[in-house]
C-alpha positions in Angstrom: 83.6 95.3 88.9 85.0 97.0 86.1 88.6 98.6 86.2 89.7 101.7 83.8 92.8 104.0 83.5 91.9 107.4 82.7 95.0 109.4 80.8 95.3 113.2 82.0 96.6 116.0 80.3 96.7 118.8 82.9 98.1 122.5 82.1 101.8 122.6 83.1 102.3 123.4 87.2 99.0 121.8 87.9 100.1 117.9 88.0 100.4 118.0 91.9 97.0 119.9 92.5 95.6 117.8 90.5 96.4 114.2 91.5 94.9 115.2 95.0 91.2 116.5 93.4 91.3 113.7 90.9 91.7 110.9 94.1 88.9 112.9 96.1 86.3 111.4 93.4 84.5 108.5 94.2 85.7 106.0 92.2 89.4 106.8 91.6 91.4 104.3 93.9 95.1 105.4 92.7 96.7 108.5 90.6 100.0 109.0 89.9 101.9 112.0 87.9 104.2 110.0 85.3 106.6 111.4 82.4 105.5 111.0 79.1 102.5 112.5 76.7 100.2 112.3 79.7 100.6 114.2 83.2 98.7 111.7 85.2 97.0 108.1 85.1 94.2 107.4 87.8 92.7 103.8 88.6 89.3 103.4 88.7 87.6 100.9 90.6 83.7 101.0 89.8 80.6 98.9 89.4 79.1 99.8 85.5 80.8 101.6 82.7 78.4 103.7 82.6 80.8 105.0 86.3 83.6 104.9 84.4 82.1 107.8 81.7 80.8 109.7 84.6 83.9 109.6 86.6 85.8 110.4 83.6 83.3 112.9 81.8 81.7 114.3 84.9 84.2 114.1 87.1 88.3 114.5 86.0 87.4 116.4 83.4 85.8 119.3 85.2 88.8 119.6 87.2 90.1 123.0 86.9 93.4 122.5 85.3 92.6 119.4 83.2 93.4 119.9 79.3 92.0 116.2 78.1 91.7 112.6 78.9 91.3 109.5 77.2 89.9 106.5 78.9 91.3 102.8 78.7 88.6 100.0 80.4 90.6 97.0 81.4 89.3 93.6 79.5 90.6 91.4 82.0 
């Protein structure tokens, strides 16, 4: 099992849409819009890290909407 945090920067209005397509992915198990440099931060809950990239790569960051991301794989 390998746990990651994926940082979102969305374009401004879009945090809400977002958050709902981001938890549709397979793989993202929580989302939440915070305050901060980032709009959002989604859990992901996955087998490989090679998920993790495609979730992250392939998946949040074709969202319509989504500025960037930068990916954080837990080491515990």
């Amino acid at each position: 099992m390998v746990i990651a945090y994926v940082m979102v920067k969305a374009n401004t209005g879009e945090a809400d849409r977002l958050k709902s397509a981001i938890l549709d992915l397979d793989g993202v198990v929580d989302a939440h819009i915070v305050a901060g440099d980032v709009d959002l931060i989604a859990k992901l809950d996955v087998d490989s890290p090679a998920d993790v990239k495609a979730i992250a790569a392939d998946g949040i960051q074709s969202v319509q909407g989504v500025e960037g991301t930068q990916t954080y794989i837990a080491m515990e």
